[in-house]
C-alpha positions in Angstrom: -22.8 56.2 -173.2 -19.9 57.0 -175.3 -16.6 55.6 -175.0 -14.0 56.7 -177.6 -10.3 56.1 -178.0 -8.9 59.4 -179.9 -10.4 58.9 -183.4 -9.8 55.6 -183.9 -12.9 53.3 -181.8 -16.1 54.1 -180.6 -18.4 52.3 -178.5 -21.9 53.4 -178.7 -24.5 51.8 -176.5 -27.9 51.8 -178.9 -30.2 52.6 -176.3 -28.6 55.8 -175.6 -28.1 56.4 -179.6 -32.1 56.1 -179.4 -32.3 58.8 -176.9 -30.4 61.4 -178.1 -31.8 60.6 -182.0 -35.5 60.9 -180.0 -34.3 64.3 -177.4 -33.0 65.7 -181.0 -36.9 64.5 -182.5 -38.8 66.2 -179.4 -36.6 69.4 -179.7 -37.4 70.6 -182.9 -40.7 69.1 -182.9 -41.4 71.9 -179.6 -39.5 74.8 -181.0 -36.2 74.1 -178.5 -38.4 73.7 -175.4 -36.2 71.3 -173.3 -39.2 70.7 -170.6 -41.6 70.0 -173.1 -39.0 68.1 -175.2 -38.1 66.0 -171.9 -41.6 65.5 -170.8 -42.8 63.6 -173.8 -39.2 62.2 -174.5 -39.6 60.3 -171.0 -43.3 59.3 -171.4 -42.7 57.7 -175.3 -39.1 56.8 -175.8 -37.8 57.0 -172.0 -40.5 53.7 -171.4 -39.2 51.9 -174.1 -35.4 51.8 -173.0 -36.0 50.7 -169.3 -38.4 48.2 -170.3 -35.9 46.9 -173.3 -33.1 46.6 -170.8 -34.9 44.8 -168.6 -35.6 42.3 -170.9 -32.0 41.6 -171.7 -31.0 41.4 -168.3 -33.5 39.1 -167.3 -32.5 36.9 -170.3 -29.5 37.4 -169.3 -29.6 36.5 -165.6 -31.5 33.6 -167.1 -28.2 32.7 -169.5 -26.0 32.9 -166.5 -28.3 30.9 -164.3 -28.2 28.5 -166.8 -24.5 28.2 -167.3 -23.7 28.3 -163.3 -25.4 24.9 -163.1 -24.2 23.1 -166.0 -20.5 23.9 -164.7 -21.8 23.0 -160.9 -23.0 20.1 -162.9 -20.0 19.2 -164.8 -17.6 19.7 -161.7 -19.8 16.8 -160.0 -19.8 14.6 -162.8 -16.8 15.2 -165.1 -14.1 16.9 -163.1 -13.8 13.3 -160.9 -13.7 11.3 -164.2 -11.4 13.4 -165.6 -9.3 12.9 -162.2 -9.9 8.9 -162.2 -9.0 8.7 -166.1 -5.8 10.7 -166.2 -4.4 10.5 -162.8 -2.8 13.2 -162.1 0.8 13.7 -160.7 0.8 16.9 -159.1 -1.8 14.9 -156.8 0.6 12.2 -155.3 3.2 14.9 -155.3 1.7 17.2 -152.7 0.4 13.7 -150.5 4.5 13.1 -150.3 5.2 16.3 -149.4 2.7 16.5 -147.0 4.3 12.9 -145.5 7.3 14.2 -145.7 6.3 17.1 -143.7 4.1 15.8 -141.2 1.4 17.4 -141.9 -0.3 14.5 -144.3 -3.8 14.1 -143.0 -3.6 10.0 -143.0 -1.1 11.1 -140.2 -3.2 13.2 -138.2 -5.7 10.5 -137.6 -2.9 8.2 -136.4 
């Protein structure tokens, strides 16, 4: 896939730079022949891009496994320390406004 912005930047994917350097291979290799061409384009070269990308997702999906529970992990551990440590004002300010309101929970169990 392509993307370009006039002349300026391009964005080539290299998987599909390898396809159409192998599709150009295959076609002159078979005299212009775009079955034959395709046929052993998709059983060499075609093989070796899906099975690639696969691998990097999976890695991937790994990585962002990986990173999901150290912030789940974080926001259990550090997020209340960070609370306790710095105290935060915008915390008392909406438990006034809230008494001030009526609608403070310490109130609704009253």
């Amino acid at each position: 896939m392509a993307i370009s912005c006039g002349n300026r930047c391009r964005f080539w994917n290299l998987s599909d730079v390898q396809l159409m350097s192998r599709m150009q291979e295959e076609m002159y290799e078979n005299g212009n022949n775009y079955d034959v061409a395709l046929n052993n384009f998709l059983l060499t070269t075609g093989n070796a891009i899906l099975f690639s990308g696969i691998k990097f997702q999976s890695r991937m999906s790994a990585l962002i496994g990986l990173i999901l529970f150290i912030k789940m992990f974080l926001a259990i551990t550090l997020q209340p320390l960070v609370i306790h440590y710095f105290k935060p004002k915008f915390l008392l300010a909406t438990i006034k406004l809230n008494q001030i309101v009526g609608n403070s929970p310490a109130l609704a169990t009253k």
